[in-house]
N, C-alpha and C positions, 0 to 999 in steps of 0.2 A: 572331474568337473565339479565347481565348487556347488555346495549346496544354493537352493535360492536365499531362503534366509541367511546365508551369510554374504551374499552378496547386497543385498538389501540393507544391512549390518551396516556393511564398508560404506557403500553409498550416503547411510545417514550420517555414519563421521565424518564422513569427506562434505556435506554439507551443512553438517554445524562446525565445520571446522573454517569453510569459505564463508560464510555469514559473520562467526569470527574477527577474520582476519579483517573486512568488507568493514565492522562495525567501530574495528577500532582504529585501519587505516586509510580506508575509503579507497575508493575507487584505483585506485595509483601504487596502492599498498597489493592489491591482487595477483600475488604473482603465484606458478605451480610451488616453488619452493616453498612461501610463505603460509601456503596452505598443508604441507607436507610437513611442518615443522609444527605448527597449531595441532594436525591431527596425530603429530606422534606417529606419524610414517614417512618412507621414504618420498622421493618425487618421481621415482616411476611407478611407485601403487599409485600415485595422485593420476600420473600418467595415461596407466592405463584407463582410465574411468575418464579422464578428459586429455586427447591426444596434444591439444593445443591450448593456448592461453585464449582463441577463438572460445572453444568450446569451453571453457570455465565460464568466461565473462556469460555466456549464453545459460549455463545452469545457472550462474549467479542470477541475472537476469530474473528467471523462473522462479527461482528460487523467493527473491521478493513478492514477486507473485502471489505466490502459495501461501505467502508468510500473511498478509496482508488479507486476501483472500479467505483464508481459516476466521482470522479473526472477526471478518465483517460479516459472515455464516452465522457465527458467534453468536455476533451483535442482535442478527436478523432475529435469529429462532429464541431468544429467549425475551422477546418483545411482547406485548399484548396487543399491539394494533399495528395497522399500516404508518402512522405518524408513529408511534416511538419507534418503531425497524427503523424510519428514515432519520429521525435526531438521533439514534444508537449508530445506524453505523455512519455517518457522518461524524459526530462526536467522541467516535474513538478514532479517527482519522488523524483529529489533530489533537489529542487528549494528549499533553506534554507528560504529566506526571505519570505515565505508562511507560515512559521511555523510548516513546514512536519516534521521537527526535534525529535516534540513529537514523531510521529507516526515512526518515526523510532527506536526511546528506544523502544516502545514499543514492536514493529515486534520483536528486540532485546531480549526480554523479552521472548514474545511469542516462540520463537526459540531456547533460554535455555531450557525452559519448555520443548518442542515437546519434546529432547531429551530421557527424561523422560517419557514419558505421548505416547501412543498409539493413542490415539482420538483427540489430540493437535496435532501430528504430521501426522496426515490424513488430519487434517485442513489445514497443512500450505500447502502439497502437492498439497490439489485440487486448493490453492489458487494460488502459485506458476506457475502449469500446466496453471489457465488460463491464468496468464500474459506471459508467453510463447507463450500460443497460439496468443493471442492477437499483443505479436509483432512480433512472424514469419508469421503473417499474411500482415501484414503491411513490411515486410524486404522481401515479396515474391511478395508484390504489387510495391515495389521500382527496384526489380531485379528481373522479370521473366525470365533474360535470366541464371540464375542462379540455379545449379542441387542442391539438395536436400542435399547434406552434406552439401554444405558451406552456406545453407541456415540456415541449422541445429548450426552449428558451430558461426555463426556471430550470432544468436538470441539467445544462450546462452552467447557470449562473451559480447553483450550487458546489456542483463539483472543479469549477475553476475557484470558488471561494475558498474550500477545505486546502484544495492544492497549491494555491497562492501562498495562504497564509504559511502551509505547511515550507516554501521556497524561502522566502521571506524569515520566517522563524528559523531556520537552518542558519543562518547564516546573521541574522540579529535576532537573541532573543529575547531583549530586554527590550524592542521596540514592538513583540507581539507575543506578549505575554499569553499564560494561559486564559488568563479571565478577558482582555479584549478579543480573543479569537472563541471562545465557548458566546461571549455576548454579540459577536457577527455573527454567526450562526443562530442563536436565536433571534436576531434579527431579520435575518435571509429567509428562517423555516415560518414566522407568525406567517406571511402570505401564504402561506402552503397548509395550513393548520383546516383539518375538514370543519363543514357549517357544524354548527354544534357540538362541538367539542370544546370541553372547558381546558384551559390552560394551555398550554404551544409554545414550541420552543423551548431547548436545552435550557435545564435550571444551570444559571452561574455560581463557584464559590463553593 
């Protein structure tokens, strides 16, 4: 019986290996072979860990997830207040020169697919619900004095901002550059900025 850490081992090659594959050929590039060849293993080690090309796209899936998710923890905990958590992880969302870019074809990718796919598109919702909850948590810690719709209303206006611009930039990026989308954003956050609080809103540049 293999040991746990070695299987925890295989597990992470096999998904830096699908991340990979995923960053350099997108969605359509995803095949077990593809990933078997990036990890420097065969396609029935790939196999075993995901029986089907179902079950990849569904690690993959997760896997963005995770990836996305670590980072905006990141963002959160090394903040000083409730307004910068929400300019930090809003602002690494669509922060270009980080190389988020990939991860944005990809979401892309991912979200043609859901269309189609029942189990893809469960994925992107619980994904989606938590980054919602995540920043109406933080747009309710900036604005307690604030009733429930327009709390409701500003945390999606936000998070349809990041993820527009983020669709949008995939695919032209010379129509949303970094500095027009870091200056929508601090445009979208000054309403969100608590009474008394000097400055608001992502610095541009």
């Amino acid at each position: 019986m293999p040991k746990q850490r070695d299987v925890r081992a295989q597990r992470d090659l096999l998904s830096n290996a699908t991340w990979q594959v995923l960053a350099g050929s997108g969605l359509p590039g995803l095949t077990l072979r593809a990933v078997a060849e990036r990890a420097g293993c065969t396609t029935g080690l790939v196999m075993h860990a995901f029986p089907t090309k179902k079950a990849l796209l569904l690690h993959a899936r997760d896997l963005l997830y995770e990836r996305t998710a670590v980072r905006a923890d990141a963002a959160e905990a090394a903040s000083r207040d409730a307004f910068g958590a929400l300019e930090a992880v809003l602002g690494q969302a669509i922060d270009l020169p980080h190389g988020h870019h990939e991860e944005s074809r990809v979401w892309v990718g991912f979200l043609a697919a859901a269309l189609a796919d029942d189990d893809l598109a469960e994925r992107h919702r619980a994904a989606n619900h938590s980054f919602l909850a995540r920043i109406r948590r933080l747009v309710a810690a900036c604005r307690p004095d604030w009733p429930d719709e327009r709390l409701e209303l500003t945390t999606k206006s936000l998070v349809a901002l990041v993820e527009g611009m983020n669709v949008l930039a995939a695919a032209d990026p010379v129509a949303y550059p970094e500095r027009l989308q870091q200056e929508a954003l601090a445009a979208a956050l000054a309403e969100v900025t608590p009474p008394g609080r000097s400055g608001g809103g992502r610095r541009s540049g």
